[in-house]
N, C-alpha and C positions, 0 to 999 in steps of 0.2 A: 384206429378209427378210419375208415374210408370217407371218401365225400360222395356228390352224387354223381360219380364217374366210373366211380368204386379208385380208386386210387387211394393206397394205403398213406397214414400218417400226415393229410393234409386239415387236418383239424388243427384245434389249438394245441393237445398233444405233443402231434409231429410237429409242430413249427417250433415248440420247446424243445422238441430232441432235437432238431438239428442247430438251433443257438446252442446247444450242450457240446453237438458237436464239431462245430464250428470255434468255440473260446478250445474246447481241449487241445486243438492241431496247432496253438501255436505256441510258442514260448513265453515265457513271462516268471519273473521274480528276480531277486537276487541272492547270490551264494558266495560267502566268502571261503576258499580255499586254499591250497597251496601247490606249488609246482615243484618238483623234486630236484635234486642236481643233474637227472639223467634229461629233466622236461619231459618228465609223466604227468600229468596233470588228471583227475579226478571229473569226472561231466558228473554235475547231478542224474539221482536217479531218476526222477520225472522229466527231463531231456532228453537220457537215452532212449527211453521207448520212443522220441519223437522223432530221432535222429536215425533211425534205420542202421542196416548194417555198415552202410558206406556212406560216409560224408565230406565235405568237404573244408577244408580250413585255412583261408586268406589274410590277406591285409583289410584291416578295416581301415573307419573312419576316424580323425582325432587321433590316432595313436593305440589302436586296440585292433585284435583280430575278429576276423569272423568266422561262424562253423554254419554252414550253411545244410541241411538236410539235401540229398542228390536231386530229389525233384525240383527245390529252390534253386539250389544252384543250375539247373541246365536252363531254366525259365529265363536267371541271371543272363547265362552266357547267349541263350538266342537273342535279348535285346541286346549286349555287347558286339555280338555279330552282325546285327544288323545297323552298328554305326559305321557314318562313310569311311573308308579308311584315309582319304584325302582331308578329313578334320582333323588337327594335329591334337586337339585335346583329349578327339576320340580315342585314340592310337596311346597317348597318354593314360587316359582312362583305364582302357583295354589294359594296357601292359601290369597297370598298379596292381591290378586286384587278379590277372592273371597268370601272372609272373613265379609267385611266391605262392602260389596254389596246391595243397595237397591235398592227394586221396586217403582218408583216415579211417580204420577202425578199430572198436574199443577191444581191450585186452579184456582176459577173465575179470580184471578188480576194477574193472568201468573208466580204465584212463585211454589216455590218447598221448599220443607221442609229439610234442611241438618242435620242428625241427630248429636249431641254433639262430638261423636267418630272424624267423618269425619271432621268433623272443626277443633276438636283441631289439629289432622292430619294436614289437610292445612293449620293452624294457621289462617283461617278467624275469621277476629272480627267484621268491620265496611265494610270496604274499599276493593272490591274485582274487577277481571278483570276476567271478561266471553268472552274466543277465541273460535273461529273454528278452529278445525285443521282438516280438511277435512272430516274421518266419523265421530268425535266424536266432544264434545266439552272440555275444557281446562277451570276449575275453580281455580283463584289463590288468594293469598292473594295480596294485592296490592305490598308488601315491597317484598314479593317473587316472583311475576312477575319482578319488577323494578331489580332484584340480578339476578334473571337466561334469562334476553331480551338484556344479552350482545352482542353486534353484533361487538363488535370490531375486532375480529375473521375470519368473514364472509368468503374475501378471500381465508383463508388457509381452511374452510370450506367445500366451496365448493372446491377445490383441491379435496378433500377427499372423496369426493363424486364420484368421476370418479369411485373411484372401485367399486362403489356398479352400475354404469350404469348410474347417472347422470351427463349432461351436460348442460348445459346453456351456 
């Protein structure tokens, strides 16, 4: 449906299809899986399509890794680059998440190769839990997901979140 400019899909339509496709581009769920002794590890299949050919796989936060899609990751690294390098936290920062950095892509049977470093990091041995968090994904050990998915909290939480502009 055009409007009166003729411009396609600015009806209620298209403002539906682009909320459609807007939630599909990003990650979201949880997958329990497992890591092999080689550190093959399995991406869900509704991941992989989001995840392109080439992506990327760091240090996260907490004690878990992250797989960034290339286009997120380069977004990542130009605000990284654009901190001072005379900030020592910056340069801290910087080094964390870009140190341990890999270019990853998926084999015929949809795994990815987690190099030894990265595992011991997130303590994967067997037993891991592959999240979406919106643009990235969230790889944990299982016993470190089950320790930091306390939500008893929640609540005071979300309180907390007011200042930053969230409301529910």
């Amino acid at each position: 449906m055009a409007d009166s400019s003729g411009n396609p899909g600015s009806g209620a339509k298209g403002r539906f299809a682009s909320v459609v496709r807007q939630v599909s581009s990003m990650f979201m769920g949880e997958h329990n899986h497992t890591i092999d002794a080689k550190g093959r590890l399995i991406i869900p299949a509704e991941f992989r399509k989001l995840l392109g050919v080439e992506f990327v796989l760091t240090k996260g936060l907490d004690g878990c890794l992250y797989i960034y899609p290339m286009d997120e990751w380069e977004a990542f690294e130009n605000k990284l680059r654009a901190l001072p390098l005379t900030n020592k936290n910056a340069r801290t920062f910087s080094r964390f998440f870009v140190a341990g950095a890999v270019s990853c892509e998926l084999d015929k049977q949809g795994r990815i190769l987690v190099p030894q470093t990265l595992r011991e990091f997130a303590g994967l041995d067997k037993d891991v839990v592959v999240m979406g968090n919106l643009n990235h994904i969230e790889v944990w050990s299982k016993e470190k997901w089950s320790e930091n998915c306390n939500y008893d909290d929640m609540d005071s939480i979300a309180e907390s979140m007011q200042d930053m502009g969230i409301i529910i």
